[in-house]
C-alpha positions as CSV (number, residue, x, y, z in Angstrom):
1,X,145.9,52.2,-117.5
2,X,149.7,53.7,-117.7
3,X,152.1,53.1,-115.2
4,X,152.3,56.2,-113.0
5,X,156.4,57.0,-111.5
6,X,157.2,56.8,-107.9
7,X,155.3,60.1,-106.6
8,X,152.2,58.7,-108.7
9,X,152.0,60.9,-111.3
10,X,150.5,58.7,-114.7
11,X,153.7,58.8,-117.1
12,X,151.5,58.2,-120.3
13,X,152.1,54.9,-122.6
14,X,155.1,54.1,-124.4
15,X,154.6,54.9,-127.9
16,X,157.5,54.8,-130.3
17,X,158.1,56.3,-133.9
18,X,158.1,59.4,-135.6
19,X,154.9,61.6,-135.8
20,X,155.2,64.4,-138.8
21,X,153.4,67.4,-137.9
22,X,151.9,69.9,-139.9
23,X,152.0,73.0,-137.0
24,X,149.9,75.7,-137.6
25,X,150.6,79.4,-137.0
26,X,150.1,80.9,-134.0
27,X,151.1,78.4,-131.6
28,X,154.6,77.8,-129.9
29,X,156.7,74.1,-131.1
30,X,156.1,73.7,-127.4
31,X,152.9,74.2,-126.8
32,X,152.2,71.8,-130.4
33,X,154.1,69.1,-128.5
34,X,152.5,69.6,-125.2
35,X,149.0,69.1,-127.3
36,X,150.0,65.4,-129.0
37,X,151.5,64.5,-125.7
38,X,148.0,64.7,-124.5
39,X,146.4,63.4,-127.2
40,X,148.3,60.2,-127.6
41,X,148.9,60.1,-123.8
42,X,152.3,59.6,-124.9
43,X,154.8,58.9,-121.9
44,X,158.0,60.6,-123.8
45,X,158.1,63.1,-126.9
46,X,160.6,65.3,-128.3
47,X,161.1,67.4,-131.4
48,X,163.2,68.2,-134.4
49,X,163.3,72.0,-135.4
50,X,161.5,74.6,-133.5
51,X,159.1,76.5,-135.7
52,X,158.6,80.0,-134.2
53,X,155.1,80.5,-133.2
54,X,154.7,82.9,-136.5
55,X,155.6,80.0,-138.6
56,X,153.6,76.7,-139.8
57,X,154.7,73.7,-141.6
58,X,156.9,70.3,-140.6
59,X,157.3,69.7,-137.4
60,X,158.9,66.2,-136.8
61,X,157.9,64.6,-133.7
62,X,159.8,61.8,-131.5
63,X,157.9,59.5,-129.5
64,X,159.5,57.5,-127.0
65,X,163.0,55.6,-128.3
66,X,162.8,57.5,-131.3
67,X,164.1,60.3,-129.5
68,X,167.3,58.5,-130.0
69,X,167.4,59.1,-133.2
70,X,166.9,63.1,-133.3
71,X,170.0,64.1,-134.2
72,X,169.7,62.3,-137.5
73,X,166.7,64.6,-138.6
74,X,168.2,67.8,-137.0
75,X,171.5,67.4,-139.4
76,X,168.9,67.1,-142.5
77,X,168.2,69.9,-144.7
78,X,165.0,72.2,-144.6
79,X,162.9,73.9,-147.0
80,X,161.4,77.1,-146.8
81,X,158.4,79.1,-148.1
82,X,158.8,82.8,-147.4
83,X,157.6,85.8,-147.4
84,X,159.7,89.2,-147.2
85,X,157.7,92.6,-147.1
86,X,160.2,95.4,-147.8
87,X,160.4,99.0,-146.4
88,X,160.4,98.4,-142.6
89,X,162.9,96.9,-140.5
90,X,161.0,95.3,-136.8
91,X,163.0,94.0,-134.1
92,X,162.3,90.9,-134.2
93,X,163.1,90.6,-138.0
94,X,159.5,89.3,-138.4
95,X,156.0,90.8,-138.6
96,X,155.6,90.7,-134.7
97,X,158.0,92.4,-133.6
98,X,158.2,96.7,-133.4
99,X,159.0,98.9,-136.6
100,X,162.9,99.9,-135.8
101,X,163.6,101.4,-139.2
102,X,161.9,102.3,-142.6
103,X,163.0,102.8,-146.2
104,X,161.4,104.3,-149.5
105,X,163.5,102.0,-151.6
106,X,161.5,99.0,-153.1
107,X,163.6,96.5,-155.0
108,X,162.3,95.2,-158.5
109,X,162.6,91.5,-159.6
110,X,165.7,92.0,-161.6
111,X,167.7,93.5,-158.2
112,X,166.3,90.6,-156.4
113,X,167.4,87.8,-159.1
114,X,171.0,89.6,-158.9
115,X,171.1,89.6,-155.4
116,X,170.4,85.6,-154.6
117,X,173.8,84.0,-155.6
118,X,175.4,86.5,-152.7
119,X,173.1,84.6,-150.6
120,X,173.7,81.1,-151.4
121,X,176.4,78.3,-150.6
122,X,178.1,78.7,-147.3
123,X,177.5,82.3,-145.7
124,X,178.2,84.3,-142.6
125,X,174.9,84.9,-140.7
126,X,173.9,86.6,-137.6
127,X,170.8,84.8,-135.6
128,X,168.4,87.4,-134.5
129,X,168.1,89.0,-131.4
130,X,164.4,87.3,-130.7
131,X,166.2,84.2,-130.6
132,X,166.9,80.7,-128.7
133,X,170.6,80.8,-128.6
134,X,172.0,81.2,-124.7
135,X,173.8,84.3,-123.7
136,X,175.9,83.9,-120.7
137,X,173.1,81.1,-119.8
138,X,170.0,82.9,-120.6
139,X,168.0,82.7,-124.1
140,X,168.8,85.8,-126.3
141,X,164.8,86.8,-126.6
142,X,164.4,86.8,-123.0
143,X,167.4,89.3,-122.5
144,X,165.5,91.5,-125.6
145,X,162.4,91.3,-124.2
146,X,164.3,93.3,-121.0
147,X,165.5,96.0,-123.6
148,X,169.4,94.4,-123.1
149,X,171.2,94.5,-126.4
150,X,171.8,91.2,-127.3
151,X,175.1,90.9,-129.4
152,X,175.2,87.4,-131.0
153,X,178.2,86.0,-133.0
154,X,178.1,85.7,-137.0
155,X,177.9,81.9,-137.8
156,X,178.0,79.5,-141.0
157,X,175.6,78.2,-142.7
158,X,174.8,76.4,-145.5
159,X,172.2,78.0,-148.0
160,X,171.7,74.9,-150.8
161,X,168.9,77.1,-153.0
162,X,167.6,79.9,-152.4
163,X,164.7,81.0,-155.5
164,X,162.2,84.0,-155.9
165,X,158.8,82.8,-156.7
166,X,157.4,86.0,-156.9
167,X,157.3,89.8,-156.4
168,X,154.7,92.8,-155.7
169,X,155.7,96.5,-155.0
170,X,156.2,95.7,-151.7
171,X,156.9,92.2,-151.1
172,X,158.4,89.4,-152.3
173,X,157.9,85.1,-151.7
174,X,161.0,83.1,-151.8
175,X,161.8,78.7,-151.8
176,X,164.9,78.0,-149.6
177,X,166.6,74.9,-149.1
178,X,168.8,75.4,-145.9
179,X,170.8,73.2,-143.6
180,X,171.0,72.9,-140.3
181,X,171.3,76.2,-138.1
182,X,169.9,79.0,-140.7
183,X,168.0,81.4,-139.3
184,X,165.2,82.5,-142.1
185,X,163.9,85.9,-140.3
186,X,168.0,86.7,-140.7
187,X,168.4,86.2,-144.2
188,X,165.2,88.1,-145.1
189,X,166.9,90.8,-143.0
190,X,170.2,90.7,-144.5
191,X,168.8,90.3,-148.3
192,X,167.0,93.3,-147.7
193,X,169.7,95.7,-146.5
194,X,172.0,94.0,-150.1
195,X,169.1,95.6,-151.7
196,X,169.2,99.0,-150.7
197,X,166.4,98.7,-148.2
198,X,165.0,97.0,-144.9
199,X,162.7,94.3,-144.8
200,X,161.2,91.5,-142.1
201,X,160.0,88.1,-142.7
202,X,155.7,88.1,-142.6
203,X,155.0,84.7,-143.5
204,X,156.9,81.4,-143.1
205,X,156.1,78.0,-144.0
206,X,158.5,75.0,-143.3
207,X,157.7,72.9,-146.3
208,X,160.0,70.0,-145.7
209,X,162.5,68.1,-142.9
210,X,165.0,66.2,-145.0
211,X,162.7,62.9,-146.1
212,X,159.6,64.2,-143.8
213,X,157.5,66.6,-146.3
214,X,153.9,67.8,-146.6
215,X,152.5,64.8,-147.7
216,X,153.8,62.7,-144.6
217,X,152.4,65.2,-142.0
218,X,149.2,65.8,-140.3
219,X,147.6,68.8,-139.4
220,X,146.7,69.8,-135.9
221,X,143.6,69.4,-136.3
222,X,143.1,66.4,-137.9
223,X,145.1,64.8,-135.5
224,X,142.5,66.4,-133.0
225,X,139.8,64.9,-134.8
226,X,141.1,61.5,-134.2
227,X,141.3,61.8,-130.5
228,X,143.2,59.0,-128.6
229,X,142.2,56.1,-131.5
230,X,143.7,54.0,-133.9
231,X,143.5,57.0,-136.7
232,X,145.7,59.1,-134.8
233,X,148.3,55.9,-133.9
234,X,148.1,54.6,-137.5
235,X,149.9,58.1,-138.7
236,X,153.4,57.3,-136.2
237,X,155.8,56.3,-138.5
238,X,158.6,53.4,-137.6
239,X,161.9,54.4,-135.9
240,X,163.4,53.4,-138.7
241,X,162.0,55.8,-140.9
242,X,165.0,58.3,-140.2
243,X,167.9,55.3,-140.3
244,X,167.2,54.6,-144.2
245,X,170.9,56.4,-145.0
246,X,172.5,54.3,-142.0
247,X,174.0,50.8,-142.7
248,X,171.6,47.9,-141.3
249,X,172.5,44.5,-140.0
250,X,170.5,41.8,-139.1
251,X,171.7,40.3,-135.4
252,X,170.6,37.1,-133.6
253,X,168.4,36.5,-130.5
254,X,171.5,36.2,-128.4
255,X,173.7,39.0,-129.9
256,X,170.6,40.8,-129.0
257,X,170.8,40.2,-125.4
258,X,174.4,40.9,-125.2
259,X,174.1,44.5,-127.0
260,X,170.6,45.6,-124.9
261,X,173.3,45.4,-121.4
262,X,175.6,47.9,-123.4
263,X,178.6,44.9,-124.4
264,X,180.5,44.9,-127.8
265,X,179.7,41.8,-130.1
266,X,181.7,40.5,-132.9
267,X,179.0,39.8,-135.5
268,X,181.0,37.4,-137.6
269,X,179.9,34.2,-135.8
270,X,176.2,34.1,-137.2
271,X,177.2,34.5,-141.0
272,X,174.6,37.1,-141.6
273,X,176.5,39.9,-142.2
274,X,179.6,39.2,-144.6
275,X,182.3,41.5,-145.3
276,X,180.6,43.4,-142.1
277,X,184.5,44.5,-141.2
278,X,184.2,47.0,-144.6
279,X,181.8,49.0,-142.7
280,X,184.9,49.9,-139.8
281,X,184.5,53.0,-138.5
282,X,180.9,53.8,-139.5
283,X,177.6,54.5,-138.2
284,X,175.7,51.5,-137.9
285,X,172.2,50.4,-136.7
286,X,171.6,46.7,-136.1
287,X,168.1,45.0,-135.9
288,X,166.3,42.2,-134.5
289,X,163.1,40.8,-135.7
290,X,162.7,44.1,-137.9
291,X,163.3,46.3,-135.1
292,X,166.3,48.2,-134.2
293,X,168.9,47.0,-131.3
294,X,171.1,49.5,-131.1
295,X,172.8,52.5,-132.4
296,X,176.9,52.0,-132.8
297,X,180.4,51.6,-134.4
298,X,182.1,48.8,-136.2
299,X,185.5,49.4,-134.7
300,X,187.9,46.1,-134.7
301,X,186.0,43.9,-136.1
302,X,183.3,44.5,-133.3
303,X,179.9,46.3,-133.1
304,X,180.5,48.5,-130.1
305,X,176.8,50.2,-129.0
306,X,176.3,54.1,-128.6
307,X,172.4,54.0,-128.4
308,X,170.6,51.0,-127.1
309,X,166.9,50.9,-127.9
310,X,164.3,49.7,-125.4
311,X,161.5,48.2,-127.2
């Protein structure tokens, strides 16, 4: 039975690693998180990348210490499969939002090939209205839902491909390979009025999470199917799954102990990291028994800890 906290509510067992989800449409990141909570009975659980509730696809899931490690997936890059339907501009730049504007002009495939390089590299954009970003404290959609008129700031991001896969009189499917921060419904809204036209997003499909792609994650509801069994807890990938780019270095029992209270430790006296000094300045994870220790820095000569991991 899991522990429960000090007012007795149950707070679920501690399960760590990453989970890959394969949200479908219709459903909130939220309330997709709330449902494997349940399902593992899972005492802590984060994700990386909201979907919007239109959109289906990856949806990485932390579970307990890997939540640690989020930021490394949120910095990755993301892939895209999209659909833009051309002639009507809606207010939320996406198929669920209201028709704010309309156009006669339909680009062909040769206008849209043109078009693309504009579109890729490092580009202003401006998020949508219908979106998470805070305004003065509150989230923008909450302020358009009131009828306010949200003004959000342009922003950077980096577009690494973006490729037409095909096109119809009225609607087009792109592949997009984004970094961190890109707003697809805002690109589809922006390509359109380059063309001549207006458009809104009406499908979107998140296709891949830097090394997390479709053929890591699970669906819903498969995961559904397995219930609270071993099926379901076979598919929660180690924390180390996301650390693969990060150096590694194997520490002893005792520099173990000595790290988990938060201290510096030089790791020169066990001889299993030579020429660990070379690594000054970066990003390091060290490990104990196969399992990470701790997120830190070499910095003179020492490891100092940034994120200690209680396993």
């Amino acid at each position: 039975m899991a522990p429960k906290t000090k007012m007795g509510r149950r707070r679920g067992q501690p399960v760590h690693g990453w989970l890959i989800l394969d949200k479908p449409a219709g459903i909130s990141s939220a309330a997709a998180v709330g449902q494997v909570k349940r399902l593992l009975d899972a005492e802590k659980i984060g994700h990386a990348g909201t979907l919007d509730p239109l959109a289906s696809g990856i949806l990485p899931l932390a579970l307990g210490e890997a939540t640690k490690t989020v930021s490394y997936v949120m910095s990755d890059t993301k892939r895209y499969r999209f659909t833009v339907r051309w002639g009507e501009a809606r207010s939320t730049d996406d198929v669920e939002g209201e028709v704010t504007a309309t156009s006669n002009h339909r680009p062909d495939a040769a206008a849209i090939a043109a078009a693309l390089p504009g579109f890729t590299g490092v580009i202003q954009q401006t998020p949508p209205a219908y979106s998470a970003i805070k305004v003065d404290g509150k989230r923008a959609y909450a302020l358009a839902r009131k009828g306010e008129v949200v003004e959000l700031a342009p922003r950077e991001v980096m577009i690494d491909r973006l490729e037409l896969l095909r096109v119809n009189a009225d609607e087009a499917e792109f592949d997009l390979v984004c970094g961190k921060g890109t707003y697809v419904r805002s690109l589809a809204r922006d390509l359109a009025v380059a063309l001549g036209t207006v458009g809104h997003v009406t499908a979107l499909r998140r296709t891949a999470v830097g090394r997390f792609d479709e053929i890591r994650a699970i669906a819903l509801d498969s995961l559904i199917a397995f219930g609270h069994s071993a099926g379901a807890f076979e598919r929660v990938l180690p924390i180390l799954t996301v650390l693969d780019d990060i150096p590694a270095l194997a520490i002893t029992e005792a520099e173990t102990k000595l790290i988990q209270t938060g201290r510096s430790v030089w790791l020169g006296h066990s001889g299993l990291n030579p020429g660990f000094e070379l690594l000054q300045g970066n990003a390091v994870c060290v490990t104990g028994q196969r399992q990470p220790v701790a997120l830190g820095q070499i910095l003179n000569g020492e490891f100092r800890p940034v994120r200690v991991f209680n396993l």
